[in-house]
C-alpha positions, 0 to 999 in steps of 0.5 A: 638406154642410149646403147638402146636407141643407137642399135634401134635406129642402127637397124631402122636403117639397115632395113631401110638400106636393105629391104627399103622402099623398092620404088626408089629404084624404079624409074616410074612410080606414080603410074595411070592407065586409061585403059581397062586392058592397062588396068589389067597388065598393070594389075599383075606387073607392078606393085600396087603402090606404084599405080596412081589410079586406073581407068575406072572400068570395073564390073559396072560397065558392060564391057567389064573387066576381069578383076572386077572388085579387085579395083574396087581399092585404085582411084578410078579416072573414069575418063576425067583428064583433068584428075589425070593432070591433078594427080601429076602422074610420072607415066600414064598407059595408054592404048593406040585406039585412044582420041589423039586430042586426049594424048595431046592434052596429056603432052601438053601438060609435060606428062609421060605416055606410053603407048601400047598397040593393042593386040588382036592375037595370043602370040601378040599379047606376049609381045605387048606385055614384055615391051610394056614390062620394059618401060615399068622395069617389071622384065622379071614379072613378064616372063612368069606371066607369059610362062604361065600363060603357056603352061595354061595353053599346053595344058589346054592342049591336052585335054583337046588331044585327050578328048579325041573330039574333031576340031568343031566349026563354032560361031559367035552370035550375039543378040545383035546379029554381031560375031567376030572373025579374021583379025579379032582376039577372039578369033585367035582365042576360038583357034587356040581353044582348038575351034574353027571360027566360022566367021573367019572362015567366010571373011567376016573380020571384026565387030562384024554382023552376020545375017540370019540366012547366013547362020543358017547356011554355014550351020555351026556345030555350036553357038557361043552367045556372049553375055555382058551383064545382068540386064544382057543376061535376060536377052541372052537368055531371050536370045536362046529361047529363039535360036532353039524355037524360030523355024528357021534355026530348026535344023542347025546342028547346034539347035538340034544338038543342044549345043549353044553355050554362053560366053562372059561378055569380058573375054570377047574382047580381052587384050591383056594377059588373061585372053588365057582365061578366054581360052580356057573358058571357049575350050571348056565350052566347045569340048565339053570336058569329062572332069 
């Protein structure tokens, strides 16, 4: 019986040296991010026992993420800097557009931030990920992803060769009269989907609005119309109703030609690794592939 209990606990501990805990070799453990673009990064780099919690924006909110239930699980912040402190994490992911006063706070109470640059390209995105991957440890888990990513793309590639279709000039409108042009993920996302982003074409940068008149003077081939949620879902739905019936739009070739198409809300602005999702999802709309 002894013989018994000393091989048991033999084992126990040469598991435990072998395979054991994987966290003890990382240098951060009890990770948050503040963002729903960390939320996504961290998703896919890191164990899930390493995250502490996430930044709490789920399908709810308009600007839903795109694991949606998959965070149903974390804690969720939901900007409470003071659970934040509570929960004496050893690193806290946060994004350069967040409130200097928040980071001063987190600086204060001796807690490790790391900032991230948010991207406004593919190629940047990459780049985000790897240097994010560095902090975390998580090198490895980095390059599959951005080997996935790419893969994805070349694939994406070919569909657009093999569709023999010319490049078509494509517009994002919004209900709001609001598009995306020069320097906007989702201009990179149009120009990798193997579209030509009108906005950007004539100047308009990012977060921008675009006229009536204007539409009807560039007269795109098609019309991406984002949609947020379900209540966006009625006024987008709205919204086509009265690009295909105003007099004006009457001769635009995307009126004319049917070819207005709506856009999940969450891939206009993506920032993390699924900005690959986006593109394929705007290809899939713009060239209209033969399965």
């Amino acid at each position: 019986m002894k013989k018994f209990i000393l091989i048991f606990f033999i084992g126990i501990f040469l598991k435990s040296f072998l395979y054991g805990d994987t966290l003890i070799s990382k240098k951060y453990n009890k990770i948050i991010s503040l963002s729903m673009a960390g939320d996504e990064m961290l998703f896919d780099l890191v164990d899930k026992e390493r995250i502490l919690a996430l930044s709490g924006k789920t399908n709810n909110n308009e600007m839903g993420t795109i694991l949606w239930d998959k965070l149903d699980n974390f804690n969720k912040i939901e900007d409470d800097l003071e659970k934040v402190i509570d929960l004496e994490p050893d690193l806290v992911i946060v994004a350069d557009w967040m409130k200097k006063d928040i980071i001063s706070q987190l600086e204060d109470a001796n807690i490790k931030i790391y900032i991230y640059e948010t991207p406004f390209s593919y190629e940047k995105q990459k780049e985000v990920m790897k240097k994010l991957a560095k902090v975390v440890e998580e090198e490895e888990r980095a390059t599959e992803i951005i080997k996935n990513m790419d893969e994805r793309l070349k694939e994406i590639y070919k569909k657009i060769k093999d569709s023999k279709k010319s490049p078509p000039r494509v517009l994002e409108y919004s209900h709001y009269e609001g598009t995306n042009g020069l320097g906007s993920m989702f201009d990179s996302i149009i120009q990798k989907s193997g579209g030509i982003n009108l906005a950007t074409q004539i100047g308009i940068g990012r977060f921008s609005k675009i006229s009536k008149e204007k539409v009807i003077e560039i007269d795109p081939d098609i019309i991406l119309v984002p949609i947020w949620d379900s209540t966006a879902t009625k006024d987008s739905s709205n919204f086509w109703e009265f690009l295909k019936n105003d007099k004006g739009f009457s001769e635009l070739k995307a009126v004319k030609n049917n070819a207005i198409y709506s856009i999940p809300g969450k891939y206009i602005y993506v920032y993390s690794q699924y900005v690959i999702d986006g593109i394929e999802e705007v290809a899939e709309s713009i060239y209209q592939f033969e399965n």
